[in-house]
C-alpha positions as CSV (number, residue, x, y, z in Angstrom):
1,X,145.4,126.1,226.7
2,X,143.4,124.2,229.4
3,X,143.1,125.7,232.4
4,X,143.4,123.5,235.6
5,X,141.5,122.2,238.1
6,X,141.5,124.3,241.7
7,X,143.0,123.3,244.6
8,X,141.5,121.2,247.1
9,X,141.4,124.3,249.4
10,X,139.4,126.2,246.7
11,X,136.8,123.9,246.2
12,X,136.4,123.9,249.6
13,X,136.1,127.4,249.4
14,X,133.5,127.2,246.2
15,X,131.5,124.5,247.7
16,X,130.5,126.6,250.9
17,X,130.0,129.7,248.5
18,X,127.8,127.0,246.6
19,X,126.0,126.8,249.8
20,X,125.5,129.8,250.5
21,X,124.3,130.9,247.3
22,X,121.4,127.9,247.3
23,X,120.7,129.4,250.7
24,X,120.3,132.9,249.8
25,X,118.3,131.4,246.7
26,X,115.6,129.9,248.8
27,X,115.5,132.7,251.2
28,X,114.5,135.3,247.9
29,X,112.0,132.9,246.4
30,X,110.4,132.2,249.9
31,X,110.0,136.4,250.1
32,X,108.8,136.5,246.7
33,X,106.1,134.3,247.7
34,X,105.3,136.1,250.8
35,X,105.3,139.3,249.3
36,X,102.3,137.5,247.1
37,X,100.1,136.2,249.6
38,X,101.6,133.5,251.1
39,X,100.6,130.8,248.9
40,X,101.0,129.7,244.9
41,X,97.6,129.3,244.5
42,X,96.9,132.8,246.4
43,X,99.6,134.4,244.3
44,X,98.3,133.2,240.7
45,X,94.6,134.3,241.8
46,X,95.6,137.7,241.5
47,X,92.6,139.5,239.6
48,X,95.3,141.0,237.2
49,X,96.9,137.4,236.9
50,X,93.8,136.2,236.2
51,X,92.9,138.5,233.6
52,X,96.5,138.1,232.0
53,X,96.0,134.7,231.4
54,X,92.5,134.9,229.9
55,X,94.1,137.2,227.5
56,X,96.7,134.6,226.0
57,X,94.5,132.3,226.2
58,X,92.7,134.2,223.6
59,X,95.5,134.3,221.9
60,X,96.0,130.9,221.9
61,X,92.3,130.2,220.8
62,X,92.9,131.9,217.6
63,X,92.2,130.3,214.4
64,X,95.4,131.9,212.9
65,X,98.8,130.5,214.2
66,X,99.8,132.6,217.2
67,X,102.6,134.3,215.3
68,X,100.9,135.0,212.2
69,X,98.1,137.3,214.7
70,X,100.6,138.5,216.6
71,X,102.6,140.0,213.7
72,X,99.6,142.0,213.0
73,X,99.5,143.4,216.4
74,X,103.4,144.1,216.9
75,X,106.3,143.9,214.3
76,X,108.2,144.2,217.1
77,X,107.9,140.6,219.0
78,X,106.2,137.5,218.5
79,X,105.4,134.9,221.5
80,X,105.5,131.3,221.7
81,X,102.4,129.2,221.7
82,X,104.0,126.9,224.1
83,X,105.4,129.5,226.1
84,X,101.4,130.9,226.2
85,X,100.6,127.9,227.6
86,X,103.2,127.5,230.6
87,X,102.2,131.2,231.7
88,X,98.5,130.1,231.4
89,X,98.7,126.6,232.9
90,X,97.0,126.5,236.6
91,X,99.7,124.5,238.9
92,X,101.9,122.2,236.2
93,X,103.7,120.6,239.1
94,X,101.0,118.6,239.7
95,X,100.5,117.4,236.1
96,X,101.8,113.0,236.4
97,X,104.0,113.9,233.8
98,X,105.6,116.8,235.6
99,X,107.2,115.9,238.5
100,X,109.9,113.6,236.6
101,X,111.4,116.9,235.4
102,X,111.9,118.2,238.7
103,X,113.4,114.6,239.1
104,X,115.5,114.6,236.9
105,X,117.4,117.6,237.0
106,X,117.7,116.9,241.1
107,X,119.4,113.3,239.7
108,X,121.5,114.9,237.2
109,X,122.9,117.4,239.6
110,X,123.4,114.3,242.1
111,X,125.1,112.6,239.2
112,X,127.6,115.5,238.4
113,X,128.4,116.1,242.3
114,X,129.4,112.3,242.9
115,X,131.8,113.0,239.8
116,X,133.1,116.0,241.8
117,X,131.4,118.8,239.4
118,X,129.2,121.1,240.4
119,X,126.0,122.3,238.5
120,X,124.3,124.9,237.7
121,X,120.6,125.5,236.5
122,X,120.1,128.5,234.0
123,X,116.7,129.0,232.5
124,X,115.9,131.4,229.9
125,X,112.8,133.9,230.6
126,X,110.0,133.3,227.8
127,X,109.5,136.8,226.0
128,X,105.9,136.8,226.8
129,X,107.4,137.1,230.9
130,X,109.3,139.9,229.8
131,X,107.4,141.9,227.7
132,X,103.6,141.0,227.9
133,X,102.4,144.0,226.9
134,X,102.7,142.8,223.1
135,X,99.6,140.3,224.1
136,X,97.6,141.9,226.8
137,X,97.5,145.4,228.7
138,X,95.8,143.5,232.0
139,X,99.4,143.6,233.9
140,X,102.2,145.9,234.4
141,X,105.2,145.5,232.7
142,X,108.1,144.3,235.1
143,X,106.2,142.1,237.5
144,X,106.6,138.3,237.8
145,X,103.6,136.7,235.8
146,X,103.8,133.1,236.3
147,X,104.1,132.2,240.1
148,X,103.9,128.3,239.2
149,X,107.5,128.5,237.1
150,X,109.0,130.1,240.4
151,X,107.5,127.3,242.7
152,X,109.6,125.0,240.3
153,X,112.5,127.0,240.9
154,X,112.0,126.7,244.8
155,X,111.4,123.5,244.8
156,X,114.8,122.9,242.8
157,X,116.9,124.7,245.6
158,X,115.1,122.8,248.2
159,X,116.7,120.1,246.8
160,X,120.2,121.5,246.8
161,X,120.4,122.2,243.3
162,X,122.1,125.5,242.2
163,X,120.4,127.6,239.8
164,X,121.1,131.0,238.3
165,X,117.8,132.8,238.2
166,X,118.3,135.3,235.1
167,X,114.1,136.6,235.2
168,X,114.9,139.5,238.2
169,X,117.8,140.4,236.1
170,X,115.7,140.8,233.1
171,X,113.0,142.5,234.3
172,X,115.1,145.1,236.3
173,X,116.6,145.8,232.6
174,X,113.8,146.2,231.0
175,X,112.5,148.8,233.5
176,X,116.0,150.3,234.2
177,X,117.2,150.4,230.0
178,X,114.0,150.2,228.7
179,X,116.3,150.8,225.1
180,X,117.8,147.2,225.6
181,X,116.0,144.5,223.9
182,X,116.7,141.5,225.3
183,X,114.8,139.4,222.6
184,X,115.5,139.2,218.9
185,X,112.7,140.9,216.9
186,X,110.4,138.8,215.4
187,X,112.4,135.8,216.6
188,X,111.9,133.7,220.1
189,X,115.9,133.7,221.0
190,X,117.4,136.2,223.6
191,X,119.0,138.8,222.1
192,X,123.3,139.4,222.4
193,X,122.5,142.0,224.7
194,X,120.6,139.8,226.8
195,X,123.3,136.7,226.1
196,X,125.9,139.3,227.9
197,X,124.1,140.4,230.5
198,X,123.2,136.5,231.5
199,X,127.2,135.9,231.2
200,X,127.7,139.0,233.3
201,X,125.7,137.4,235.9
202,X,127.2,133.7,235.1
203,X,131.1,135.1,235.3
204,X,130.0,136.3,238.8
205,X,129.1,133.0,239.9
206,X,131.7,131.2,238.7
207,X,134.2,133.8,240.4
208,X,134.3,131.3,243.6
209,X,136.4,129.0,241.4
210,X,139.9,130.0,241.5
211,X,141.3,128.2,238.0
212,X,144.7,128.6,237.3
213,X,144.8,128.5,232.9
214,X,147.7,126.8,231.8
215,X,150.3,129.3,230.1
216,X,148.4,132.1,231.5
217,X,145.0,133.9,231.4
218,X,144.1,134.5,227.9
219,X,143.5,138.4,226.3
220,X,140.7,138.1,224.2
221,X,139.3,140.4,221.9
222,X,136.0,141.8,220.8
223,X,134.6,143.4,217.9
224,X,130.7,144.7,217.6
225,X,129.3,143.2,214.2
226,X,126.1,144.9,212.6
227,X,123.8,142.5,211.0
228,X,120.5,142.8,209.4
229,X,117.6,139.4,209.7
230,X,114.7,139.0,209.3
231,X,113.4,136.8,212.3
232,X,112.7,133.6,212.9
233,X,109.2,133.4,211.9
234,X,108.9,135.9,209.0
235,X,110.5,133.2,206.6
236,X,107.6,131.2,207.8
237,X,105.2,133.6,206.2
238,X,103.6,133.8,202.7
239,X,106.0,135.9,200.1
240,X,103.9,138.5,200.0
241,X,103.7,138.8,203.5
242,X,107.2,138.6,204.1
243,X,107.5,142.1,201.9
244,X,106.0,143.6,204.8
245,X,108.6,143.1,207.0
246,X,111.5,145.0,206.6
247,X,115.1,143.4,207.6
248,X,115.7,144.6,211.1
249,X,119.0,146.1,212.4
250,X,121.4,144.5,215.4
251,X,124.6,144.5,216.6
252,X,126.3,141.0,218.2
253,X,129.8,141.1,219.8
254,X,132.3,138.6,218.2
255,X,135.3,137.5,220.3
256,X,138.8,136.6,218.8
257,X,141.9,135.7,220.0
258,X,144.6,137.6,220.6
259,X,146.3,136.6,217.4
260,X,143.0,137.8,215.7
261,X,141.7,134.7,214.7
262,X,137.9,134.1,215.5
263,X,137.4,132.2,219.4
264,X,136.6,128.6,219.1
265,X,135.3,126.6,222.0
266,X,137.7,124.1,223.9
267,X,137.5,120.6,224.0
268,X,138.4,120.3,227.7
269,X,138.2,122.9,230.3
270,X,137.2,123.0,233.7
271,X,133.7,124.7,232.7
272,X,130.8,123.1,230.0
273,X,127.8,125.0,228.7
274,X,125.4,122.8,227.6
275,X,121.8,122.7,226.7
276,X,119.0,123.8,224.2
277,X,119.4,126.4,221.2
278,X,120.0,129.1,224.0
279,X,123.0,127.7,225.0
280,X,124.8,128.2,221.0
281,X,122.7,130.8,219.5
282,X,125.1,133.5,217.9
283,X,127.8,130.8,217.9
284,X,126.9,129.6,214.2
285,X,123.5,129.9,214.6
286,X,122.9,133.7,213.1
287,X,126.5,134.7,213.7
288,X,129.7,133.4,214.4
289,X,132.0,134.0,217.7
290,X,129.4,135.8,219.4
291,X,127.6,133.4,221.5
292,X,127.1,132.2,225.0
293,X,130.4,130.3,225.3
294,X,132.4,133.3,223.8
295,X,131.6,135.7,225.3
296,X,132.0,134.0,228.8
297,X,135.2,132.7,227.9
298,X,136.5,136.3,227.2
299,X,134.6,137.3,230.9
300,X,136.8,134.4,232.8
301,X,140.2,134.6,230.2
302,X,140.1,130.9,229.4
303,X,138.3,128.7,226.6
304,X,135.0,126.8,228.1
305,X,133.2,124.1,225.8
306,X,130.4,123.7,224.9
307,X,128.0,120.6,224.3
308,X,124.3,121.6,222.7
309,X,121.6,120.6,220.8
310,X,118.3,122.4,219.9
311,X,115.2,120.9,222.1
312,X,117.9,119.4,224.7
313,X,116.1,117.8,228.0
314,X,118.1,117.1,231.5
315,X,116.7,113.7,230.4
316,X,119.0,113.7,227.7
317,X,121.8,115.0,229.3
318,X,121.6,112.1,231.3
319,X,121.7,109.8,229.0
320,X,124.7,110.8,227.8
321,X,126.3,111.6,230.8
322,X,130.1,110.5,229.8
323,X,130.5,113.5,227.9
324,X,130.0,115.9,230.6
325,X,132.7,114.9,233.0
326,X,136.6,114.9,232.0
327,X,139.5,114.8,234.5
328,X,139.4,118.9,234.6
329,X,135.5,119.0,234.9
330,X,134.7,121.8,237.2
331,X,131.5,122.9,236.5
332,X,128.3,122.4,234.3
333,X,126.2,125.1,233.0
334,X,122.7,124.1,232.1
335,X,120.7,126.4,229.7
336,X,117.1,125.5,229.2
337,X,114.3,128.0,227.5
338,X,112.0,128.1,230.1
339,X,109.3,126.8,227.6
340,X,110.6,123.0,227.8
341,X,109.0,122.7,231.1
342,X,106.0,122.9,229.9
343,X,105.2,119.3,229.0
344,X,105.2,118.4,225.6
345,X,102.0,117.3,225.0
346,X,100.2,120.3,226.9
């Protein structure tokens, strides 16, 4: 069941709503930075900024991995080395190897729209963003810690590409339903509460398109699924060790068809997911029928696809553009963890 394409007078529509929505994009990020002094420099010298930083950078320093210490501060959450290092970095943008990022997601995006397919940037919040208190009591939970990840942000929409900007969303959760993890314990993948609320805000997005599904919108089911794991990194740890840590409790949300057998991604439909682990996690990767492409294909009523592969770079993408565009090819969803733009030798 492949939904088709919109009319011409819809993607008119969608393209000025595209617009609009890259507009209203740079106008937030430009009053986030004033609201912070004006400057990026100005806004990462803030003395709590400051003293965040020198904090993971302790972290970082340790002799121990970062994940081995950090267990033995909080069973709860472990951080990233590398995503340590992109909130610590001073201003990455002007690294040499940097600014072909930028570059090439600007020519991907270019790439897609000559094809007549629109794209759309989705970076996944780091944990350490979300909930630094794990690592260092210098800031307050809730604020925006690393100004120098939004500058690359603003510098995308000034360049017309679209991007879906999931960190407000997640902090306003985590101060709002404080109860709602939106990480996996002891793991560095989003959690499937935080995979549905970054769908929520996805399904709005796409609600400019007007597809018409072949045979009709599709009904499709879900089912909550408890589970029990025991994180990413505790298999990583001595058998001993891993004693310690009891199996932890969580609930994913399966789609199915309406026939009852499990969702399964399409080969062709007007919208692709692609990108990094992010983009599949819960969709074979720790459970079944629960990830990012199910759940957004039970949001718009219609099969999406989905192309990913852990680490994935634009760069890559790229490379292998021919198996992002098809006849129907609306749209392109781009999921990166926000820890890839840190470069790869930092």
């Amino acid at each position: 069941m492949v939904p088709q394409a919109a009319a011409p007078t819809a993607l008119s529509q969608a393209e000025t709503a595209r617009r609009d929505r890259i507009r209203a994009d740079l106008r937030r990020l430009e009053a986030e930075l004033q609201q912070h002094g004006g400057s990026w420099n100005v806004w990462a010298a803030r003395p709590e900024l400051v003293a965040f930083r020198s904090d993971l950078q302790r972290w970082i320093d340790a002799e121990k991995p970062v994940f081995l210490t950090l267990f033995e501060a909080d069973d709860r959450f472990v951080y990233s080395e590398t995503a340590m290092r992109l909130v610590t970095a001073c201003d990455f943008m002007a690294d040499t190897r940097y600014p072909s990022a930028l570059e090439t997601i600007v020519a991907l995006s270019s790439d897609l729209s000559e094809r007549g397919i629109d794209f759309i940037y989705m970076p996944v919040p780091t944990s350490v963003e979300v909930y630094p208190e794990h690592a260092s009591d210098a800031v307050e939970p809730g604020e925006i810690l690393a100004p120098y990840q939004r500058r690359f942000l603003h510098a995308l929409v000034e360049r017309d590409v679209e991007i879906l900007d999931l960190l407000p969303r997640f902090l306003a959760i985590r101060r709002e339903s404080p109860e709602e993890l939106l990480y996996q314990p002891r793991d560095l993948h989003w959690s499937n509460v935080a995979v549905r609320h970054a769908v929520t805000a996805l399904a709005e997005r796409l609600g400019r398109y007007e597809f018409s599904p072949w045979g009709g919108a599709v009904k499709f089911e879900t089912r909550d699924l408890a589970m029990r794991t025991e994180g990413e990194y505790v298999s990583r740890l001595s058998p001993e060790v891993q004693a310690s840590y009891p199996l932890v409790n969580f609930t994913v949300h399966q789609v199915f068809q309406p026939d009852g057998s499990p969702y399964v991604d399409a080969s062709e439909s007007p919208v692709l997911v692609t990108g990094d682990s992010f983009s599949y996690y819960y969709s074979g990767t720790v459970a079944d029928h629960a990830g990012m492409t199910a759940q957004l294909s039970y949001a718009l009523g219609f099969p999406v696809s989905l192309v990913g592969r852990g680490g994935l770079l634009p760069s890559g993408l790229r490379r292998d553009l021919d198996q992002l565009t098809q006849p129907e090819r609306r749209v392109v969803v781009f999921v990166q963890d926000a820890r890839q733009l840190f470069p790869a030798d930092g």
